[in-house]
N, C-alpha and C positions, 0 to 999 in steps of 0.2 A: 261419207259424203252426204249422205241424207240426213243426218245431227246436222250441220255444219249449215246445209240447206234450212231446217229450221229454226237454227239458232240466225241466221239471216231475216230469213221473215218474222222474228222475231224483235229484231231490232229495227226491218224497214217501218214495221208496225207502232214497236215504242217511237221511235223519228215521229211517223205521222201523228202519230195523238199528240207527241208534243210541239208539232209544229200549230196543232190545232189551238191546243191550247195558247200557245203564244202569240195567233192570231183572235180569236175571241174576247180576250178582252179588251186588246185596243178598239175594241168595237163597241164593246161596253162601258169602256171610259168615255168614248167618243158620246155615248148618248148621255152617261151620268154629267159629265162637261156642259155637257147642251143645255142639259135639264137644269143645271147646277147656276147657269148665266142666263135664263131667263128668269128663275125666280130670285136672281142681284138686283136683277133689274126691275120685275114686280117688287121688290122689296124697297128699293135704295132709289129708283127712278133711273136709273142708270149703271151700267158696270165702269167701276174705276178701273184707272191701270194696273192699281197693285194687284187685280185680281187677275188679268190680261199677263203678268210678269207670268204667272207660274205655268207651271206644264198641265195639260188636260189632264194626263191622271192623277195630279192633285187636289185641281178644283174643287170638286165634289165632296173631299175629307175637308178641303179648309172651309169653306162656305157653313158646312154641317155644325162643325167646332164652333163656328161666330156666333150662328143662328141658336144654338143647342147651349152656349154660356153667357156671351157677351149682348145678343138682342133680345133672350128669355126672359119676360118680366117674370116666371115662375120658380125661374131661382132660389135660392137661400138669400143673395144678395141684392139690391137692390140696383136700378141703371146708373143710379146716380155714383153710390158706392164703387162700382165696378170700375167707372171710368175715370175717377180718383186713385184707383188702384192703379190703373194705366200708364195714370200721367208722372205718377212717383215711380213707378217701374221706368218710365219712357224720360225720365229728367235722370235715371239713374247709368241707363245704359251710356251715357243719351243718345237719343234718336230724334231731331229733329219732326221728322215725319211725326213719328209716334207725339212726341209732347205737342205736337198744332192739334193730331185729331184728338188725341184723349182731354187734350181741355176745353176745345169745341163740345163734343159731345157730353162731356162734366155739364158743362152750361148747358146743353138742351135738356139735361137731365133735371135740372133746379140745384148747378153748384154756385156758392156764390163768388164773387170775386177774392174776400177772404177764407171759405173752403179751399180754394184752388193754392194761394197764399198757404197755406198751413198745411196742403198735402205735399209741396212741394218742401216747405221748410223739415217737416217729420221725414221727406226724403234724406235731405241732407243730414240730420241726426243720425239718422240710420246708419249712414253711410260714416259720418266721421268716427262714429260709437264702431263699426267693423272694422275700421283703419286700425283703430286703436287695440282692440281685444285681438285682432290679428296678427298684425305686428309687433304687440307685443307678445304673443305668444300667450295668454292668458291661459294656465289649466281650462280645460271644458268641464270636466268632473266637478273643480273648484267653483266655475262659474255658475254650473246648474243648482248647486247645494244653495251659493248665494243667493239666486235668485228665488228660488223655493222657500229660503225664511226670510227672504223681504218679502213676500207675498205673499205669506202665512203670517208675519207682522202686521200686513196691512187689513188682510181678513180679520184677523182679535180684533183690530182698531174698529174697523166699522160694524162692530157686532153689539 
């Protein structure tokens, strides 16, 4: 009886830590959220909706992810490039949303009208060139050897 009794208070005890624990962090998301939508708003002038969509305890990871790739001018990549990147990805999916903002912000970054033109056309390349090697079932193995001495022919060349 007295095992039985411990092993009791032994799980009313594990219960309560874990009820502990599964209240404490909504507590904590709750303030990373908080913290997360004022500096949208010291940042951007405002919190859009898209960031209003998601749930409080995502905020805080998506905002970080933006701020830490997409608004770091200390990147590897530059703002402009980036949102070039975006608008070929967001013409690719397509996404509406995505291709307004990513070629909005291309242009605040210094794209020009024909950059935006040619990221979106090397989208479509892309895209027709994977139709193709895909459907047709193209070797991989065979592809990569190709491409390895076309551009090991192009280095000779320019040497």
């Amino acid at each position: 009886m007295e095992k039985s009794n411990r092993i009791l208070k032994s799980l009313l005890v594990a219960a309560g830590i874990g009820a502990l624990f599964a209240i404490v962090p909504a507590k904590a998301e709750d303030a990373s959220a908080t913290a997360a939508y004022k500096d949208i708003e010291a940042t951007l002038g405002s919190v859009p909706d898209m960031f209003k969509a998601l749930p409080d305890v995502a905020i805080a990871g998506a905002w970080a992810e933006i701020k830490g790739v997409q608004l770091n001018p200390k990147t590897a990549l530059d703002g402009k490039t980036k949102e070039l990147m975006g608008l070929a990805v967001a013409a690719q999916i397509p996404c509406q949303y995505c291709i307004y903002f990513h070629t909005e912000a291309a242009r605040l970054n210094g794209a020009s009208d024909e950059e935006i033109k040619e990221t979106i056309a090397m989208a479509g390349i892309v895209r027709h060139w994977s139709t193709i090697l895909n459907g047709s079932q193209v070797d991989f193995a065979t592809f990569k050897k190709q491409t390895d001495d076309v551009f090991a022919a192009v280095k000779a060349k320019s040497q």
